[in-house]
Each structure stands twice: as structure tokens, then as C-alpha cells.
C-alpha positions in Angstrom: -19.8 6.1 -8.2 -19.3 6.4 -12.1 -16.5 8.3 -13.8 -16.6 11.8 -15.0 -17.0 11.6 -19.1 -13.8 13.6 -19.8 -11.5 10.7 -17.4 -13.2 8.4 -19.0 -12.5 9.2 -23.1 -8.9 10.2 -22.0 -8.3 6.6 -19.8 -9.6 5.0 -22.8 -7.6 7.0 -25.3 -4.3 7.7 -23.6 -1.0 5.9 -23.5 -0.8 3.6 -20.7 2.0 6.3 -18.7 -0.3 9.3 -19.2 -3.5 7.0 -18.4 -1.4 5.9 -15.2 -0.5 9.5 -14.5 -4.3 10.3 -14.6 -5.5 7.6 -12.1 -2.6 7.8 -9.4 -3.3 11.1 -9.6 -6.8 11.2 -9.0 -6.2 8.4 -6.6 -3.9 10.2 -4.0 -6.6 13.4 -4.7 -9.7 11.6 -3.0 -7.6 9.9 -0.9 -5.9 12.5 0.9 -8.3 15.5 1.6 -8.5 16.2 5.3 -10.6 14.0 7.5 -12.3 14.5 10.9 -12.2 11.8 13.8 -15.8 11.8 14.1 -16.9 11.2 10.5 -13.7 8.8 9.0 -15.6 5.5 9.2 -18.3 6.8 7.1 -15.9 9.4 4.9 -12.9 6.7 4.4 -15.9 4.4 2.7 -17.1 7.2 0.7 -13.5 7.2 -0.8 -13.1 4.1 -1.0 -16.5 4.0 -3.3 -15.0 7.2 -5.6 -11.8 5.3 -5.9 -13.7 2.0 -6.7 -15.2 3.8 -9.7 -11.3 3.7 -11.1 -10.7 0.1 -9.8 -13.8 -1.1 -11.8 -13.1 1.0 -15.5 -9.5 -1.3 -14.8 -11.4 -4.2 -14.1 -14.2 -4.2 -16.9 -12.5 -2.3 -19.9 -9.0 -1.2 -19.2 -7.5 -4.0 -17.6 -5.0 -4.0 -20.6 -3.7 -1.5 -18.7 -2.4 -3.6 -15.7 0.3 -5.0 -18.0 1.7 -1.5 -18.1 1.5 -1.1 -14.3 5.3 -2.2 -13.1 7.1 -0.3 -16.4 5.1 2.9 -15.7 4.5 3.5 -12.5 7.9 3.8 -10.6 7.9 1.2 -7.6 8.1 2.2 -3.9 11.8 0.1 -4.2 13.1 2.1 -6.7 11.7 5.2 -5.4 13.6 4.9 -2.2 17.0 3.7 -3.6 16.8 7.2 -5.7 16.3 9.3 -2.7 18.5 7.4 -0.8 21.6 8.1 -2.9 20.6 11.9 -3.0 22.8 14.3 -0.8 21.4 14.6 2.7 24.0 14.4 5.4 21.4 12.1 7.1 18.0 10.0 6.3 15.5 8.2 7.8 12.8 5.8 6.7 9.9 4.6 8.0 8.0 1.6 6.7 4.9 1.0 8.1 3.9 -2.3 7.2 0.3 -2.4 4.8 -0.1 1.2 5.1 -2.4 2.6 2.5 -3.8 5.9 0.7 -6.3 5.7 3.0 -4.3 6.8 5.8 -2.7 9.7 4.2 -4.8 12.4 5.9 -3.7 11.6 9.1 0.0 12.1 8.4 -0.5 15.3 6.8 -2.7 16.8 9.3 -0.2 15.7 12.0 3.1 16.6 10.4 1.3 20.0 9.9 -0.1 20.7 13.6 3.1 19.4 14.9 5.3 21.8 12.8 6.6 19.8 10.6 7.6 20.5 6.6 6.4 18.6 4.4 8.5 18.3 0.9 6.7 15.5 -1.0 3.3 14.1 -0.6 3.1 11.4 -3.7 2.3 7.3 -4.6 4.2 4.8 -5.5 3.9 1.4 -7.4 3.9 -1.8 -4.8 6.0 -4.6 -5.9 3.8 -7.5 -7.6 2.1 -9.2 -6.3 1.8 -7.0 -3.1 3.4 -8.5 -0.4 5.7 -8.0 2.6 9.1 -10.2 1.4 9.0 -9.0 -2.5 9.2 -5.7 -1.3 12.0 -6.7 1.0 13.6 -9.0 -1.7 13.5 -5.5 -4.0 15.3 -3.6 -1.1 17.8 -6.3 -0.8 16.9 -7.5 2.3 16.6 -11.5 2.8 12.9 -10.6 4.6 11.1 -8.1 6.8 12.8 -10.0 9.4 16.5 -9.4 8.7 15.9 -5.8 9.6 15.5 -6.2 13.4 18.2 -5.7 15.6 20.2 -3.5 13.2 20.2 -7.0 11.3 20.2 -5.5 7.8 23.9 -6.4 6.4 25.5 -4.7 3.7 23.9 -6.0 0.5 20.9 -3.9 1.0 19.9 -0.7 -1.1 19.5 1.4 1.7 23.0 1.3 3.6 24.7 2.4 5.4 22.3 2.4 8.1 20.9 1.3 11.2 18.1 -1.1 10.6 14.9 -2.3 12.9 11.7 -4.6 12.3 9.0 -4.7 15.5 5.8 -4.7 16.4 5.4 -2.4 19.4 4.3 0.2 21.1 5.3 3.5 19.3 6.4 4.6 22.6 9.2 1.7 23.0 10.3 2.6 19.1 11.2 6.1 20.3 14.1 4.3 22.3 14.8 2.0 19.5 16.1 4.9 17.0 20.0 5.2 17.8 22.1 8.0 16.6 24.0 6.9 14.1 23.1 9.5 11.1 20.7 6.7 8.6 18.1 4.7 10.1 15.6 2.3 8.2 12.6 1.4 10.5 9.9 -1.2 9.6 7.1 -1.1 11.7 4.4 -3.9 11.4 1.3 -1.7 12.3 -1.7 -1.6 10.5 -0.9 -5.0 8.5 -0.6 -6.9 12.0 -4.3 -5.3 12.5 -5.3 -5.6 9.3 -5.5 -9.4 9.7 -6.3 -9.3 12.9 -9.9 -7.9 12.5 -10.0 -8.6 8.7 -12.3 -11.4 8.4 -15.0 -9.8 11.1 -17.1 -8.1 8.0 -16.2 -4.5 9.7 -12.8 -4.7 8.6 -12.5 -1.2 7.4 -14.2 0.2 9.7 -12.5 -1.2 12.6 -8.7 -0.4 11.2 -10.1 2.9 10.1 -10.8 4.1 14.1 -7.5 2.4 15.3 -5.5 4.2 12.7 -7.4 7.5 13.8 -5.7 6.4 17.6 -2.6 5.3 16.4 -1.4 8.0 13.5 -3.2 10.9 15.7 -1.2 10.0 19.1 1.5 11.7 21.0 3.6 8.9 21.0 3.2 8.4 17.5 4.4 11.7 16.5 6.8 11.6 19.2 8.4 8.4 17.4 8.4 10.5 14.1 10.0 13.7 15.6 13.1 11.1 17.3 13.5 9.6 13.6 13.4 13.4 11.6 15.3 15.4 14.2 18.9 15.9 12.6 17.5 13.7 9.3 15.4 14.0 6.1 12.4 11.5 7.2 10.1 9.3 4.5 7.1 7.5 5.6 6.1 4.7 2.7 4.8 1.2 3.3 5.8 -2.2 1.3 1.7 -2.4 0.0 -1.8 -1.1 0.6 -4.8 -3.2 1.2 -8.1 -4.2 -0.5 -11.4 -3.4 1.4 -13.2 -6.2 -0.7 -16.9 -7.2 -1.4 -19.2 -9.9 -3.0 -19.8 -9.5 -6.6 -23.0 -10.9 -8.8 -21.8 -14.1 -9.2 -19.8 -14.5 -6.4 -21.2 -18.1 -5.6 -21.4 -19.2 -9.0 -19.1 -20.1 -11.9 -16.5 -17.0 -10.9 -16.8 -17.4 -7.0 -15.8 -21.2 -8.0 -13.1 -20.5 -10.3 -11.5 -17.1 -7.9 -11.9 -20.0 -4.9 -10.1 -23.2 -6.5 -7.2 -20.6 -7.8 -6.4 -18.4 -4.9 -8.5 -20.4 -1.9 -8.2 -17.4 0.5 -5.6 -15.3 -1.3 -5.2 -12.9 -3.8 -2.2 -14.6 -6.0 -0.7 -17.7 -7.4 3.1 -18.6 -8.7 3.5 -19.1 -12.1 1.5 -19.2 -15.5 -1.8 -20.6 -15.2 -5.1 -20.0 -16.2 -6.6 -16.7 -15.9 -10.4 -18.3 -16.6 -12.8 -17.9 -19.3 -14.2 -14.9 -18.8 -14.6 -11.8 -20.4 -13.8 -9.3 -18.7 -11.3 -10.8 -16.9 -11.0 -11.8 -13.0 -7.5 -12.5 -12.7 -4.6 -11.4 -15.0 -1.2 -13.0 -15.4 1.7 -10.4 -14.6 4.8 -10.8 -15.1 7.0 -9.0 -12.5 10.8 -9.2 -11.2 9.4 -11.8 -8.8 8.6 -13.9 -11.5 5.3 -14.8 -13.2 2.2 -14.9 -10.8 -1.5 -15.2 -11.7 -3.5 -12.5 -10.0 -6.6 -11.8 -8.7 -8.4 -8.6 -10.2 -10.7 -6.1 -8.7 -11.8 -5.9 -5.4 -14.2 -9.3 -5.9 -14.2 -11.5 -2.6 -15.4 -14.9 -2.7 -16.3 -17.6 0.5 -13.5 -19.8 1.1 -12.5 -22.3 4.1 -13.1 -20.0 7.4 -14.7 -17.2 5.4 -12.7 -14.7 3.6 -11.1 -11.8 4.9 -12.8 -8.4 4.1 -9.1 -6.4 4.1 -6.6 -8.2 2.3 -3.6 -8.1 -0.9 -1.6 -9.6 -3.1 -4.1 -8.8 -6.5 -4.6 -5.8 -8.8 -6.7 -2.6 -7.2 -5.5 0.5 -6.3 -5.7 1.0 -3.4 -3.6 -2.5 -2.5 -0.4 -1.5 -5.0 -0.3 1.6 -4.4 1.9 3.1 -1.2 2.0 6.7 -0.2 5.2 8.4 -0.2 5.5 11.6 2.3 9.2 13.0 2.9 9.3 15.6 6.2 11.5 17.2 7.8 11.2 19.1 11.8 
């Protein structure tokens, strides 16, 4: 898939916040028209391919533009801690753990056959690199982990509230949701999937059918509809995923270099050296977490016990960005 000529000249012309505007934007457009169960495998890969075409003007021309990301795109942290402190009598949200664009359809199909309102459909920035703890560290929480068991303490951003953190069946979070008015609930689905069937080579498509099961199911919905009743409700995840691929030179001089840098991640603490190539493959960025090295594009290289097909933690779209969809019932 190649860029339309007019995106193009205006990427390449723009100021970095207009030229982020433009591709978050078009990002959330291709991501979120309405699917059908029968043809998502095939359709989500289609997207993923239009999408790409944005990744790879980022990676082989305007990857200047990455330095810009964290000033210009406003982070899924900071997002939430605004429309936390706006005046509902009661809020809810719901982080589902690796959750990306990709999955937006189903949540707005769902919320609108279940008679739900929607009030904001949008994308925010992941924290950088993309991972589970910076994006709790940003919320104030110690980890993912401090959530569970209404663990959250005070120091947090989005308190008062009732906090959770677990990995189960949608139908046992329904009784997890108590009553008190503010409730923050961190579910581990799809990144708990994610790695379970990432390395098999049918990563996407595999997490693309169980995500048709799990965002499409009663109980699902049911879960939702216990967390919006009486409360303004936000669905949002900490970071997306990459649905990565081998590249010309993925077992020569690059492959080599990506492998001895990140082995089988996608970042690295602290300066060091992007490589000598032109474009680049990884960038350093310097973030509120401190300086990390980072892997860029969607490039996937062989490393001990193969490399995983769906991962994060580098620089595409489709792994920094989150969706951001506010409901109410």
C-alpha cells in the first residue's frame, strides 16, 4: 500500500503537530470501519497493510518525526488524568492490557447494538517505550500489580477509587466491580494472549478470532454494562502491539545489529548506538522514563527461540497508539 500524493507532500511539509494530527487521524480511520466475524482475519491484515504504508513514510523519510511524538501527541496518562478531574458524579475505567486500534470495531459495534452512547471515539499517545509499568509509573501506580485487590493507594492520578488488576473470566469481573461511585479496572486480556500465541507465525490472526469471541460476548458486554451503569465508562489500554515481518536484509548486517541490541525485544535503557544506517532502524527517544534506544518500524529479526510475530516496546503505530472510547448506558 503506498500513500496518497496529497498525504504525502503535506506529511512531508507540515509541522510535526499538524503532520501528527494527519496520521493519527488516518490511523483510527482505517482502523475502525466496521468489520464482520467472517472476514476479520483477512480485513484486520488488509488494515494493517494501509496503516503500514504510514509506518514505512516514518520509517524511511520522516522518522524525524518520532522526536516530536511524546510533545505532540497527548499520552493515554495524561488524557485520563484530564477526564478524570472533569465533573461526573461517577467514572469508570477500563484498561485492557495491549489493546490496540485494531480492536476498535468491535467495541463500537457492541456499545451500539447493546444501546449504549458513545461520546468519544479517539487515540492516544502510549508512554515510551510501550510498556505495561511506564504506563502505570505515569498513572502513579507502583505497577500493574498494585491495582488488584482495590490495592491502588492514594498517590495515584486516578483516586479516589476502587482499583482491580486480573486476568479472568469477564464473567467473574462482573462480581469484581463494587459500588463505590469510581472504579479503575485493568484487565490483562489480549496482552496475556498476545504472547501466548505470538511467536507461532499466525499471531495476528489467531488474537484477531479470539478478540472477535471475547469483545463480541455476552459476558463481555455484561462486564461493561456493571462498570457504566450509574458511571461515565472509558475503555483505553496502556499500548498497542506490532504485527511484525522480515525485512530485506533481515539476516544480514541489520538483522545482526536489531539482534545484538534488542535480542528479542523492541527497546534498550539508555543512550547507545542507533547503527549506521541510513534510514534509520532504531532511534534514541528521550521520554519521562528516561532515555531508551528503540527499535523502528515493524522489522522482525531471528533471535534465540525465534521472535515473536506480535510484540512492543518500538516506534509504529499501531504499538503507541491506544484507543480511547468514553460510553455511557
Amino acid at each position: 500500500m503506498t500513500l496518497e500524493v496529497g498525504v504525502l507532500q503535506l506529511l512531508t511539509k507540515a509541522q510535526p503537530v499538524d503532520a501528527w494530527r494527519v496520521i493519527v487521524t488516518q490511523a483510527v480511520e482505517i482502523a475502525s470501519k466496521p468489520l464482520a466475524p467472517g472476514n476479520a482475519p483477512s480485513e484486520v491484515t488488509k488494515r494493517d497493510r494501509a496503516i503500514g504504508a504510514l509506518d514505512h513514510f516514518l520509517s524511511i523519510s520522516g522518522w524525524d518525526l518520532w522526536q516530536a511524538f511524546g510533545d505532540t501527541v497527548e499520552r493515554t496518562s495524561d488524557r485520563l488524568a484530564r477526564w478524570w478531574a472533569e465533573p461526573f458524579s461517577a467514572k469508570a475505567v477500563l484498561i485492557l492490557d495491549g489493546l490496540s486500534l485494531r480492536e476498535l470495531p468491535w467495541l463500537l459495534q457492541g456499545a451500539k447494538e447493546r444501546g449504549f452512547t458513545l461520546r468519544e471515539v479517539s487515540a492516544n499517545a502510549s508512554e515510551l517505550p510501550g510498556e505495561t509499568n511506564e504506563f502505570a509509573r505515569a498513572l502513579g501506580f507502583g505497577s500493574r500489580s498494585q491495582l488488584q485487590n482495590n490495592g491502588g493507594g492514594l498517590a495515584h492520578k486516578l483516586q479516589p477509587s476502587s482499583t482491580e488488576s486480573v486476568d479472568l473470566p469477564w464473567k467473574d469481573c462482573e462480581g469484581l466491580v463494587s459500588n463505590t461511585p469510581n472504579q479503575v479496572f485493568w484487565h490483562h486480556w489480549p496482552d496475556a494472549k498476545l504472547h501466548d500465541g505470538s511467536g507461532a507465525g499466525q499471531g495476528l490472526d489467531t488474537l484477531t478470532r479470539d478478540a472477535v469471541d471475547q469483545l463480541s460476548s455476552d459476558d463481555f458486554w455484561a462486564f461493561v454494562e456493571r462498570l457504566a451503569t450509574g458511571r461515565r465508562l472509558v475503555i483505553t489500554s496502556d499500548h498497542g502491539y506490532a504485527a511484525t515481518g522480515y525485512f530485506p536484509d533481515a539476516h544480514g548486517e541489520v538483522g545482526q545489529f536489531l539482534k545484538q541490541t534488542f535480542s528479542s525485544g523492541r527497546s534498550k535503557a539508555g543512550t547507545g548506538d542507533p547503527g549506521p544506517f541510513v534510514p534509520p532502524v532504531a532511534l534514541q527517544i528521550n521520554s519521562p522514563h528516561g532515555t531508551h534506544l528503540l527499535a523502528l518500524g515493524r522489522r522482525k529479526w531471528r533471535s534465540q527461540g525465534g521472535y515473536p510475530t506480535l510484540t512492543h516496546g518500538g516506534l509504529s503505530l499501531l504499538e503507541v497508539l491506544s484507543p480511547f472510547v468514553e460510553l455511557t448506558k
